[in-house]
Chimera marker file (.cmm) of the C-alpha trace (Angstrom):
<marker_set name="trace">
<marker id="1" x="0.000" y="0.000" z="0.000" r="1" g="1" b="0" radius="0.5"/>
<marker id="2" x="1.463" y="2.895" z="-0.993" r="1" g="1" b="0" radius="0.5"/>
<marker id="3" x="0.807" y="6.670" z="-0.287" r="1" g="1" b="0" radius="0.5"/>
<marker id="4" x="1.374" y="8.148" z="-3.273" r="1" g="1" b="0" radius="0.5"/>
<marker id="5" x="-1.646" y="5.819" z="-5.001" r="1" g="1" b="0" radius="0.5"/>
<marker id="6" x="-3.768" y="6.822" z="-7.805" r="1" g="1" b="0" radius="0.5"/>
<marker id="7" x="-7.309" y="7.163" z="-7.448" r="1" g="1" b="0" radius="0.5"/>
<marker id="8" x="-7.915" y="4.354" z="-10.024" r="1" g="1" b="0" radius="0.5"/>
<marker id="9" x="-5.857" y="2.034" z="-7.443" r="1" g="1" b="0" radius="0.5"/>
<marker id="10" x="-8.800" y="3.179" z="-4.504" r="1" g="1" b="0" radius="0.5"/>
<marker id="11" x="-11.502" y="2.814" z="-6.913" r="1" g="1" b="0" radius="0.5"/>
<marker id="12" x="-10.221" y="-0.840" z="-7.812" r="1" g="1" b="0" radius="0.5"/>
<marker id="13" x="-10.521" y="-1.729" z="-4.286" r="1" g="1" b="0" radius="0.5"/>
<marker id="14" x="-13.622" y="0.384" z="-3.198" r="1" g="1" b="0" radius="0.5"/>
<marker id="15" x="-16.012" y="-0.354" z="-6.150" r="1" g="1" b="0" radius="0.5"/>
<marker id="16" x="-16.753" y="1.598" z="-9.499" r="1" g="1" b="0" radius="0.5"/>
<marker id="17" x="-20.458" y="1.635" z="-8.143" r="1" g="1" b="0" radius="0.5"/>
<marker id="18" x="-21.775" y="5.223" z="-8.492" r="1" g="1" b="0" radius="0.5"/>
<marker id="19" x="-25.344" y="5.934" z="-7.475" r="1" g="1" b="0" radius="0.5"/>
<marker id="20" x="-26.907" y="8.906" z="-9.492" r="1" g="1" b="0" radius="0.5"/>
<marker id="21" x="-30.170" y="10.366" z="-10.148" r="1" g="1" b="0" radius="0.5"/>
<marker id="22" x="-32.128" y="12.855" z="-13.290" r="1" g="1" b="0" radius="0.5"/>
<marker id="23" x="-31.859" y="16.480" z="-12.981" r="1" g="1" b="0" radius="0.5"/>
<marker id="24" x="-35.356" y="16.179" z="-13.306" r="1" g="1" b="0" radius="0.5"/>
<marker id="25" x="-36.179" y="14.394" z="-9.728" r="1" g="1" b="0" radius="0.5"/>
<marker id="26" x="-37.301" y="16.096" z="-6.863" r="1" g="1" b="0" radius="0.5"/>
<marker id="27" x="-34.908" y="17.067" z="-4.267" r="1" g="1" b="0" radius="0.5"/>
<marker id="28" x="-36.542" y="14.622" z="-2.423" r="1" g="1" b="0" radius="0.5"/>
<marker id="29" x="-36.424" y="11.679" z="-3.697" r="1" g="1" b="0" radius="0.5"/>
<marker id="30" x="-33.007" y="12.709" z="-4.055" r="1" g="1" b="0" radius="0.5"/>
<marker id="31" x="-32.317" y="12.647" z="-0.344" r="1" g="1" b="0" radius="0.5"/>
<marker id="32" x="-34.516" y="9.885" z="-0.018" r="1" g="1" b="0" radius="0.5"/>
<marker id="33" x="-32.010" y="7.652" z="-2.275" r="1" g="1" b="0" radius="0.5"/>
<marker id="34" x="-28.963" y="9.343" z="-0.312" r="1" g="1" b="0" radius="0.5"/>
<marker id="35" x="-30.429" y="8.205" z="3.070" r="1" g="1" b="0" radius="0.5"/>
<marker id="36" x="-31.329" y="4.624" z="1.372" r="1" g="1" b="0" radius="0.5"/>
<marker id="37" x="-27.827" y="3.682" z="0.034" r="1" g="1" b="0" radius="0.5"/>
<marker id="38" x="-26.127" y="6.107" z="3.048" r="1" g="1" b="0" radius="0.5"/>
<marker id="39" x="-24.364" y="8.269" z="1.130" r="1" g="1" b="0" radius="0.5"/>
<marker id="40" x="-23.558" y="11.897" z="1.709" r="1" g="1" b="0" radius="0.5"/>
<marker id="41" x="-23.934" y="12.731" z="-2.827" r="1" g="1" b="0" radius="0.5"/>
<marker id="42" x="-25.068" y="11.929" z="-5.971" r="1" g="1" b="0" radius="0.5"/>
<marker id="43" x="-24.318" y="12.356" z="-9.341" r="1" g="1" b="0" radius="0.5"/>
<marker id="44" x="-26.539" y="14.057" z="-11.565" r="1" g="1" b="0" radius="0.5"/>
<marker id="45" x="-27.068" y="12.196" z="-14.623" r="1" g="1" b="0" radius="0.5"/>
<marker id="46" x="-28.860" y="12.980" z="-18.411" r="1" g="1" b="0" radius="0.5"/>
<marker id="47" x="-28.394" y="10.393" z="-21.263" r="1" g="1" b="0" radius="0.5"/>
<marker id="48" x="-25.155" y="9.123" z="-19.422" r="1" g="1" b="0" radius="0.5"/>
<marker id="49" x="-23.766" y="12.617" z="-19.083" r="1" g="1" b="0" radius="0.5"/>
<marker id="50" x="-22.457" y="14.338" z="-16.123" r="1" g="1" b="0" radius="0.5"/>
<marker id="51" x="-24.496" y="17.669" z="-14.942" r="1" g="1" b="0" radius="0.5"/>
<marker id="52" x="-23.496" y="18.221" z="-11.667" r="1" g="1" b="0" radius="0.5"/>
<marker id="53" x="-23.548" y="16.689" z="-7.851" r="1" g="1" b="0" radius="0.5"/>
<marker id="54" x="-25.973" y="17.023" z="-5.889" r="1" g="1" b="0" radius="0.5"/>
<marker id="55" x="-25.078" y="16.328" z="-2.030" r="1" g="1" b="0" radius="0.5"/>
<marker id="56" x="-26.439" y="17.301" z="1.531" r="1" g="1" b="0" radius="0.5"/>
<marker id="57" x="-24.948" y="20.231" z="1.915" r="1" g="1" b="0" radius="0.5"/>
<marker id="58" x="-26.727" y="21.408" z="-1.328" r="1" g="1" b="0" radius="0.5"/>
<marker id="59" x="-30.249" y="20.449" z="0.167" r="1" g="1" b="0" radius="0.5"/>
<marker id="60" x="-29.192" y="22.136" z="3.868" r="1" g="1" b="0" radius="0.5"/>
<marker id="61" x="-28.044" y="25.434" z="1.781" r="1" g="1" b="0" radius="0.5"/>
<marker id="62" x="-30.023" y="25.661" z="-0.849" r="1" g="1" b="0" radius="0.5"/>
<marker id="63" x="-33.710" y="24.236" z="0.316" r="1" g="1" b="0" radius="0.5"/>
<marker id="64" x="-33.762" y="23.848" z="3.833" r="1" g="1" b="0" radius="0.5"/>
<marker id="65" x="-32.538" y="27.002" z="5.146" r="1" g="1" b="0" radius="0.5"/>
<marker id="66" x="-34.106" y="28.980" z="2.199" r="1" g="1" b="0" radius="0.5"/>
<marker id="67" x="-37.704" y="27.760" z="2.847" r="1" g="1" b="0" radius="0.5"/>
<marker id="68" x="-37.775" y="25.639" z="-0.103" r="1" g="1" b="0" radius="0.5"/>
<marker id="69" x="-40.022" y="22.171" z="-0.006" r="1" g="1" b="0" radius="0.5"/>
<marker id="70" x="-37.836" y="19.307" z="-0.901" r="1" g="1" b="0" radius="0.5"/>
<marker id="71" x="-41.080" y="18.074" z="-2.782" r="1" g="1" b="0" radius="0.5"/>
<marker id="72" x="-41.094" y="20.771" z="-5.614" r="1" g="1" b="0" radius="0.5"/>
<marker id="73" x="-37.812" y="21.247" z="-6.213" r="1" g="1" b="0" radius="0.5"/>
<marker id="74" x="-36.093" y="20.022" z="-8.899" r="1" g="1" b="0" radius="0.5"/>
<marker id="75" x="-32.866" y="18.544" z="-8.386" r="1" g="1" b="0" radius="0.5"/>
<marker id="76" x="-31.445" y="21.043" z="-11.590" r="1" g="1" b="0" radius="0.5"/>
<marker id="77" x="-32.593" y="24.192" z="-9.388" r="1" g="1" b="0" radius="0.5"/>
<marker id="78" x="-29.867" y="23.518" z="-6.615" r="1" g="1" b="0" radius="0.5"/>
<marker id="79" x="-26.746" y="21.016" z="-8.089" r="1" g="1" b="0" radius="0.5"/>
<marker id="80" x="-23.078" y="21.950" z="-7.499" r="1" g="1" b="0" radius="0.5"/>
<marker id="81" x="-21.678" y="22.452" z="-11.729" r="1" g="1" b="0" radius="0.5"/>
<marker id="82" x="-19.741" y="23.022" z="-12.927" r="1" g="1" b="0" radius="0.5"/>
<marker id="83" x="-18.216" y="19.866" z="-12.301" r="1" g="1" b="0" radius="0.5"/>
<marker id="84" x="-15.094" y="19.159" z="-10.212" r="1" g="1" b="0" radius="0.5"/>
<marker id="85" x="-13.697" y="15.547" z="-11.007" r="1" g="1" b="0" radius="0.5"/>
<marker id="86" x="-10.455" y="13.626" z="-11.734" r="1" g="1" b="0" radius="0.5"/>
<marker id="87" x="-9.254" y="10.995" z="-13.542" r="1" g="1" b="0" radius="0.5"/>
<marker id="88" x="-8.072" y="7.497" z="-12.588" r="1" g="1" b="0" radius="0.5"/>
<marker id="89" x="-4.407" y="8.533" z="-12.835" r="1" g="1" b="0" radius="0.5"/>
<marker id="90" x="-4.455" y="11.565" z="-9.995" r="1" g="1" b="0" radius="0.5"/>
<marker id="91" x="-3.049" y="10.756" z="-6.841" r="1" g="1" b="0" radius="0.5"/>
<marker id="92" x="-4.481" y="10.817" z="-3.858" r="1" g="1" b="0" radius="0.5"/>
<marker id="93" x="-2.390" y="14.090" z="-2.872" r="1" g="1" b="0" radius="0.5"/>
<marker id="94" x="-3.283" y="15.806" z="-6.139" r="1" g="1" b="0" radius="0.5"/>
<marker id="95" x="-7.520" y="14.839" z="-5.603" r="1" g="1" b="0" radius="0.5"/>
<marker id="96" x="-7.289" y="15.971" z="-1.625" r="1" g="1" b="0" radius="0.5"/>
<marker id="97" x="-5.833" y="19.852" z="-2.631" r="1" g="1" b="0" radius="0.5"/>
<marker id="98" x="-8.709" y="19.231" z="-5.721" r="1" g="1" b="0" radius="0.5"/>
<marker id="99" x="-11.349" y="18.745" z="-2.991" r="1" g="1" b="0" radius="0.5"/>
<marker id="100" x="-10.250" y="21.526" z="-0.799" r="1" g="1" b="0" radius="0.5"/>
<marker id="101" x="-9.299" y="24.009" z="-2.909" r="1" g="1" b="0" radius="0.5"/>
<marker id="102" x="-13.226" y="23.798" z="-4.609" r="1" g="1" b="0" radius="0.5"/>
<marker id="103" x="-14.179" y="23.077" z="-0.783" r="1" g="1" b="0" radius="0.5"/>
<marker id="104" x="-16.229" y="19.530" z="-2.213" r="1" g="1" b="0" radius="0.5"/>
<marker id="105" x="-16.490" y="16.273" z="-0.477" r="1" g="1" b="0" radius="0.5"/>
<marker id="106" x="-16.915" y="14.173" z="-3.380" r="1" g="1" b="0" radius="0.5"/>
<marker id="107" x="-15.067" y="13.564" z="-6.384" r="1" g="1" b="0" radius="0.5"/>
<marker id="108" x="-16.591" y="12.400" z="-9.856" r="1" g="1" b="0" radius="0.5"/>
<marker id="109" x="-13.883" y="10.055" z="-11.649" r="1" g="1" b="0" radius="0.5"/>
<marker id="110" x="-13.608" y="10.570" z="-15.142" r="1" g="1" b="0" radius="0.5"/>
<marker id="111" x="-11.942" y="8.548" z="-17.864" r="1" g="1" b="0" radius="0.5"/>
<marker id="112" x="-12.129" y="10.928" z="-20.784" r="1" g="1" b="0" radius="0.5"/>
<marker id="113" x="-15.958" y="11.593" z="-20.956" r="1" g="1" b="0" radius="0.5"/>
<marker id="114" x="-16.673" y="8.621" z="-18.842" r="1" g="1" b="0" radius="0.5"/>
<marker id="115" x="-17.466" y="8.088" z="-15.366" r="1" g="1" b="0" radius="0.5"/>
<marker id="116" x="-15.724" y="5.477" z="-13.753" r="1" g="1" b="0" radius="0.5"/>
<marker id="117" x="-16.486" y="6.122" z="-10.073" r="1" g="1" b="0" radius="0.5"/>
<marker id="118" x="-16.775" y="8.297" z="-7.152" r="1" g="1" b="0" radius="0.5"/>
<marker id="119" x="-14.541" y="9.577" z="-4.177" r="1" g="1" b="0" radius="0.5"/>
<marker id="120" x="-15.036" y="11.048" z="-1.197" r="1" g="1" b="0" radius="0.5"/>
<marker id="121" x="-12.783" y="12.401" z="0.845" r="1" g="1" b="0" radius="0.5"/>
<marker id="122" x="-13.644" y="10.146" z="3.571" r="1" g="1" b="0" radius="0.5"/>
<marker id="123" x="-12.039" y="7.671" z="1.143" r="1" g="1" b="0" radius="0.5"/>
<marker id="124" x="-8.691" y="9.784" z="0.237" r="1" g="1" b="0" radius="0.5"/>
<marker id="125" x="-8.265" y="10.581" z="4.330" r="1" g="1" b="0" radius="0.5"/>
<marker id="126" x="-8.867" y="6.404" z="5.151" r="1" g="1" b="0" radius="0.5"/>
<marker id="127" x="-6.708" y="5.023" z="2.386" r="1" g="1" b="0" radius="0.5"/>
<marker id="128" x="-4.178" y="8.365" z="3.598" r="1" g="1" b="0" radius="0.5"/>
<marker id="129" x="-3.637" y="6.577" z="7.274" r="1" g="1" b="0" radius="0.5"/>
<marker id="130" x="-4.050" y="3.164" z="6.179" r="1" g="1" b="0" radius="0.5"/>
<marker id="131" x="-0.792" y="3.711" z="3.749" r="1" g="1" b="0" radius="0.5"/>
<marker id="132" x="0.787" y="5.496" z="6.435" r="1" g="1" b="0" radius="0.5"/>
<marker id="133" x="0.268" y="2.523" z="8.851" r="1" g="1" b="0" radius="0.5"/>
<marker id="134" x="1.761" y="0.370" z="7.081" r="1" g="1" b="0" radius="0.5"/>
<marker id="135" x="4.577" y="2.201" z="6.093" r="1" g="1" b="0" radius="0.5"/>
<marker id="136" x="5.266" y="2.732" z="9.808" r="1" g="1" b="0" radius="0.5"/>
<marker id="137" x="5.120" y="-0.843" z="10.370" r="1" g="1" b="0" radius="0.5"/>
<marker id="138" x="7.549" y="-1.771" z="7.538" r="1" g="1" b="0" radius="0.5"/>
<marker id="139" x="9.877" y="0.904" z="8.951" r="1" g="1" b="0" radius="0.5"/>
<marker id="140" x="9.194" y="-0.668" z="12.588" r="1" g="1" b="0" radius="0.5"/>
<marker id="141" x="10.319" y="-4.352" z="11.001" r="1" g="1" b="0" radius="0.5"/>
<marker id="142" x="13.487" y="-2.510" z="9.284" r="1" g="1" b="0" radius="0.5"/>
<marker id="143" x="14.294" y="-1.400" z="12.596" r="1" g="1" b="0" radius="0.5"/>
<marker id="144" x="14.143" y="-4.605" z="14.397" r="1" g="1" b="0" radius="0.5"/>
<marker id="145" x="16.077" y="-6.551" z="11.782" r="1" g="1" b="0" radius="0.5"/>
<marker id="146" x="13.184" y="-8.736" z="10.717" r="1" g="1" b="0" radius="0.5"/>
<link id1="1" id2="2" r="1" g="1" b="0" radius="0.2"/>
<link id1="2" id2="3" r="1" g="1" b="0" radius="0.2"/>
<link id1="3" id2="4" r="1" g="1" b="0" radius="0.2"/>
<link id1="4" id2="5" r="1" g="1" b="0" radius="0.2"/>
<link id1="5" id2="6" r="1" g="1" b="0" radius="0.2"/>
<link id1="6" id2="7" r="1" g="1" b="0" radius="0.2"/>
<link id1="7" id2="8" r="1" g="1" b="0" radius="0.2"/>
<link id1="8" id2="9" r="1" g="1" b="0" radius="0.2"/>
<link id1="9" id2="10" r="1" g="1" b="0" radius="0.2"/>
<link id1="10" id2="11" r="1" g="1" b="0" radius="0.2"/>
<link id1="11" id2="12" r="1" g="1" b="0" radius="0.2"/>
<link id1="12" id2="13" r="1" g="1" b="0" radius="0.2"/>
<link id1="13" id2="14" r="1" g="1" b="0" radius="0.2"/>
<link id1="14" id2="15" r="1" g="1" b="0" radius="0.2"/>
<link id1="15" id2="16" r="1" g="1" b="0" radius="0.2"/>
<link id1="16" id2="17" r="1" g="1" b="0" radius="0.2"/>
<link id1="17" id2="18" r="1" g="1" b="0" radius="0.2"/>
<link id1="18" id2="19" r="1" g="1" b="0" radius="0.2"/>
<link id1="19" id2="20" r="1" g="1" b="0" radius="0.2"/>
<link id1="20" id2="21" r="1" g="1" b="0" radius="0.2"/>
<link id1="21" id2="22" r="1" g="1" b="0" radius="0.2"/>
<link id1="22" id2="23" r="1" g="1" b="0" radius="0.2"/>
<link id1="23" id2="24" r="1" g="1" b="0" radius="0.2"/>
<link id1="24" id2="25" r="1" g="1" b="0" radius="0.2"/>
<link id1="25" id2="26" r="1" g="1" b="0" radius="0.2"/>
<link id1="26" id2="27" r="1" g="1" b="0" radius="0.2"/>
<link id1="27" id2="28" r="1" g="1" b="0" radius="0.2"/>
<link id1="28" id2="29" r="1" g="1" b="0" radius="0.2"/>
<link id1="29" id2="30" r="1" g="1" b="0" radius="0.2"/>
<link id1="30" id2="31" r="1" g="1" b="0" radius="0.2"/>
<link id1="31" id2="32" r="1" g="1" b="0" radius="0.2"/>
<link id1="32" id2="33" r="1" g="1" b="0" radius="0.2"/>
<link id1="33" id2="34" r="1" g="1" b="0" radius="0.2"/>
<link id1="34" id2="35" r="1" g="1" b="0" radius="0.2"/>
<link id1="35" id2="36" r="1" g="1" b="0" radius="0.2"/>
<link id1="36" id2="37" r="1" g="1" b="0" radius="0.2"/>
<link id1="37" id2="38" r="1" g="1" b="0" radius="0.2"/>
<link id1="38" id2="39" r="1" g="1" b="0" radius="0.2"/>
<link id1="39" id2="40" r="1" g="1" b="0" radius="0.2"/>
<link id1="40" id2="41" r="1" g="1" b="0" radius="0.2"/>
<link id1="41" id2="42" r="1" g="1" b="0" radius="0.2"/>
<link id1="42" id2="43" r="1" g="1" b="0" radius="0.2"/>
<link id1="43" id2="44" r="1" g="1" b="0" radius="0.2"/>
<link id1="44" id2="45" r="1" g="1" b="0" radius="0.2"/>
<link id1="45" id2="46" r="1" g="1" b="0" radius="0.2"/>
<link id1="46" id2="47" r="1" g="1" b="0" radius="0.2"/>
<link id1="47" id2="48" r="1" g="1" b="0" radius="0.2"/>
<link id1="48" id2="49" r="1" g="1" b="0" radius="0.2"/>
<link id1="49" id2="50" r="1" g="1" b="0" radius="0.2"/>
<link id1="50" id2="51" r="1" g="1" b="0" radius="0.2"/>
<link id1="51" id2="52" r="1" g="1" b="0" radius="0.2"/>
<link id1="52" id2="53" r="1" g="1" b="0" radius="0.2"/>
<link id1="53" id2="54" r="1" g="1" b="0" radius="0.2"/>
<link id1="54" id2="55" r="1" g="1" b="0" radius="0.2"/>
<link id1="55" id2="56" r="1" g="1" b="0" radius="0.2"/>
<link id1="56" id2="57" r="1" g="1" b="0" radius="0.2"/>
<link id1="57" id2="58" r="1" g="1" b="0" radius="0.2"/>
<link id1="58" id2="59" r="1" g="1" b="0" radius="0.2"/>
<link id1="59" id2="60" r="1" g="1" b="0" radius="0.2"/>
<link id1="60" id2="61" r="1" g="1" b="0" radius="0.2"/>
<link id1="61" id2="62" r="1" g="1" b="0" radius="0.2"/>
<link id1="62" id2="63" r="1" g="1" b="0" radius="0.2"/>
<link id1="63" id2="64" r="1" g="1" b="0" radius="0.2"/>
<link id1="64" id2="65" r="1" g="1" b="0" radius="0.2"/>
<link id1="65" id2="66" r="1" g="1" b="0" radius="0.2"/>
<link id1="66" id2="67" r="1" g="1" b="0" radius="0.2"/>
<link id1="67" id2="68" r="1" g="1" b="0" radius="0.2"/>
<link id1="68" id2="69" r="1" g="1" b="0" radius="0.2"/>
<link id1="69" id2="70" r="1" g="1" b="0" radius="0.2"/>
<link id1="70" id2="71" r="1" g="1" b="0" radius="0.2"/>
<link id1="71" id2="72" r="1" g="1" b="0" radius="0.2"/>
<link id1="72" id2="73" r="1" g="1" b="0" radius="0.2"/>
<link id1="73" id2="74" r="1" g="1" b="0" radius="0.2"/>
<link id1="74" id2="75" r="1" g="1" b="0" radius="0.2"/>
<link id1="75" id2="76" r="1" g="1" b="0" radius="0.2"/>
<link id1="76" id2="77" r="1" g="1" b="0" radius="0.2"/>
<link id1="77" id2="78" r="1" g="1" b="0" radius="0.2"/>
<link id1="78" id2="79" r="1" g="1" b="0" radius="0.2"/>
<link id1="79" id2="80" r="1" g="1" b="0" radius="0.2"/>
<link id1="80" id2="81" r="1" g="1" b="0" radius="0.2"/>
<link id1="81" id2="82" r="1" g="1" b="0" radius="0.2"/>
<link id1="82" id2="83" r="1" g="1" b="0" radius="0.2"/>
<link id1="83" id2="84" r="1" g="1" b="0" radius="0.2"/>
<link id1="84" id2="85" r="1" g="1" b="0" radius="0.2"/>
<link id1="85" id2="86" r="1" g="1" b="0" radius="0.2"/>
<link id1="86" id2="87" r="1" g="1" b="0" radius="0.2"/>
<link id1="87" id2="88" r="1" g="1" b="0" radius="0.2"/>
<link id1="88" id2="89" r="1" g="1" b="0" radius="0.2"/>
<link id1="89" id2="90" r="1" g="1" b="0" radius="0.2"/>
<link id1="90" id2="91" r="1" g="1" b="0" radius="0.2"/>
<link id1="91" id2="92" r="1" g="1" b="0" radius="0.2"/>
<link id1="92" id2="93" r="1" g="1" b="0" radius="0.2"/>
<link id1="93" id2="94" r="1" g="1" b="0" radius="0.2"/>
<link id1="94" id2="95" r="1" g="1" b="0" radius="0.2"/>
<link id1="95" id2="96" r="1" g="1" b="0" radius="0.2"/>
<link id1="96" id2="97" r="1" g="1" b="0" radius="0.2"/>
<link id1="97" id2="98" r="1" g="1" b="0" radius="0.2"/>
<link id1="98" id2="99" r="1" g="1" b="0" radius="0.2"/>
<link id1="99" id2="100" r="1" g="1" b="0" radius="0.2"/>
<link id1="100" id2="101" r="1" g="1" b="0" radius="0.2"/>
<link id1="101" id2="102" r="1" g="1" b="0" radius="0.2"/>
<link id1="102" id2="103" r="1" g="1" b="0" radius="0.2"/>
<link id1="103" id2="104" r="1" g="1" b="0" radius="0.2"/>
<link id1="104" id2="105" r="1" g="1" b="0" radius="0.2"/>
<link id1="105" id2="106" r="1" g="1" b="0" radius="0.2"/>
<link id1="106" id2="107" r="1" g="1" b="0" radius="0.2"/>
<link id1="107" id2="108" r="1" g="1" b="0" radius="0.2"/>
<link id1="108" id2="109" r="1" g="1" b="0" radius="0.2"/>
<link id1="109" id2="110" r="1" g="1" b="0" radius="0.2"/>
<link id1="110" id2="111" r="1" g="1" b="0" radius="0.2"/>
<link id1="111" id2="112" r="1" g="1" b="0" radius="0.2"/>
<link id1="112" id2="113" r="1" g="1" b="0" radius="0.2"/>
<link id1="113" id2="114" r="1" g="1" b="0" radius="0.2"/>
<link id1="114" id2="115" r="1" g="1" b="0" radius="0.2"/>
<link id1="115" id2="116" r="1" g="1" b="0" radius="0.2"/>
<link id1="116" id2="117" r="1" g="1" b="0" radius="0.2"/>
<link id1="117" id2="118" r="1" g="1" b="0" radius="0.2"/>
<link id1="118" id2="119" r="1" g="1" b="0" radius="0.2"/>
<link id1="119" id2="120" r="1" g="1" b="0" radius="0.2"/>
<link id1="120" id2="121" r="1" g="1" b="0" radius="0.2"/>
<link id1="121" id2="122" r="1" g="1" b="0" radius="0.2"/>
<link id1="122" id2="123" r="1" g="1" b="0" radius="0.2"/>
<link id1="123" id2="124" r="1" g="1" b="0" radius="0.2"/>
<link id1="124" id2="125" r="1" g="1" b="0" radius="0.2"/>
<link id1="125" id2="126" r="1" g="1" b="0" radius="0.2"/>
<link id1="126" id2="127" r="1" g="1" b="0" radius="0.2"/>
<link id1="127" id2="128" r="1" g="1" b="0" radius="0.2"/>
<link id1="128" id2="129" r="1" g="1" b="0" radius="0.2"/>
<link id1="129" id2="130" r="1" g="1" b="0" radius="0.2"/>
<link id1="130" id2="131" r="1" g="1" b="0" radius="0.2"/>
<link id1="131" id2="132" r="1" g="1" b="0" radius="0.2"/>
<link id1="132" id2="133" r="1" g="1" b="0" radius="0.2"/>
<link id1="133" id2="134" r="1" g="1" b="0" radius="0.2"/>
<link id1="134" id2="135" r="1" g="1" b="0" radius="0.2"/>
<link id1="135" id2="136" r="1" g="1" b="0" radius="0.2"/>
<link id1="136" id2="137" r="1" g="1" b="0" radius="0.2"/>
<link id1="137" id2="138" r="1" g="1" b="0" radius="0.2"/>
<link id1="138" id2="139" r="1" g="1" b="0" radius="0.2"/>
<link id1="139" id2="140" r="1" g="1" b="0" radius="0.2"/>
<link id1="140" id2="141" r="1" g="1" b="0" radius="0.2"/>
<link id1="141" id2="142" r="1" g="1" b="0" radius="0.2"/>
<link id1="142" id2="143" r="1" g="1" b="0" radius="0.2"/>
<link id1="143" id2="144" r="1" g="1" b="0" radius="0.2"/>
<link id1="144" id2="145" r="1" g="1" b="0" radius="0.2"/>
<link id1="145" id2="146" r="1" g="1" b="0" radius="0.2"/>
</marker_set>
């Protein structure tokens, strides 16, 4: 395991599944899929094209706390586009300053026009300390001679 990993290296462990849902929806049924699959974001998806994300903090921001109903809304009204993703080759280092330099959670993962997955930092920050355990317990065995 290696800290300077790609993103396609995560992905191939994690799980190419994405979960999206039409710009048309209501926000929601939106949240209701987000709650059923516990996930903090989905994709927005037309004719296997990527609009947008739409995630919680949209619904908090954007609906809740502007007196919106959830019912009515269409997902279009409130996603996050333009569209911050990556590819499978970005490191994890590169996709974490991606993510907080755009101040997103979740990252769309793009091979040319298609999407091959989804990270969230959640993701980046647990495969971050799992690669740095082991690299501390490699340098441990060094140390002892084994």
């Amino acid at each position: 395991m290696s800290i300077s990993a790609t993103v396609g290296t995560i992905l191939n462990l994690k799980g190419h599944e994405v979960y999206s849902i039409s710009p048309d929806a209501t926000v929601f049924e939106a949240i209701q899929l987000m709650a059923d699959k516990n996930i903090g974001a989905l994709l927005v998806t037309s004719e296997d094209r990527l609009l947008g994300v739409i995630s919680e903090r949209d619904y908090t921001r954007k609906v809740a706390l502007k007196g919106r109903s959830s019912r009515e809304t269409k997902v279009r009204e409130i996603i996050s586009s333009p569209v911050v993703s990556a590819t499978p080759d970005h490191s994890v280092e590169e996709c974490m300053r991606l993510m907080t330099s755009h101040r997103v959670r979740h990252l769309p993962v793009l091979h040319g026009e298609k999407l091959v997955g989804i990270v969230s930092i959640g993701d980046l920050v647990n495969w971050t300390i799992s690669a740095q355990d082991a690299a501390i317990e490699q340098l441990k065995s060094y140390i002892a001679g084994l």
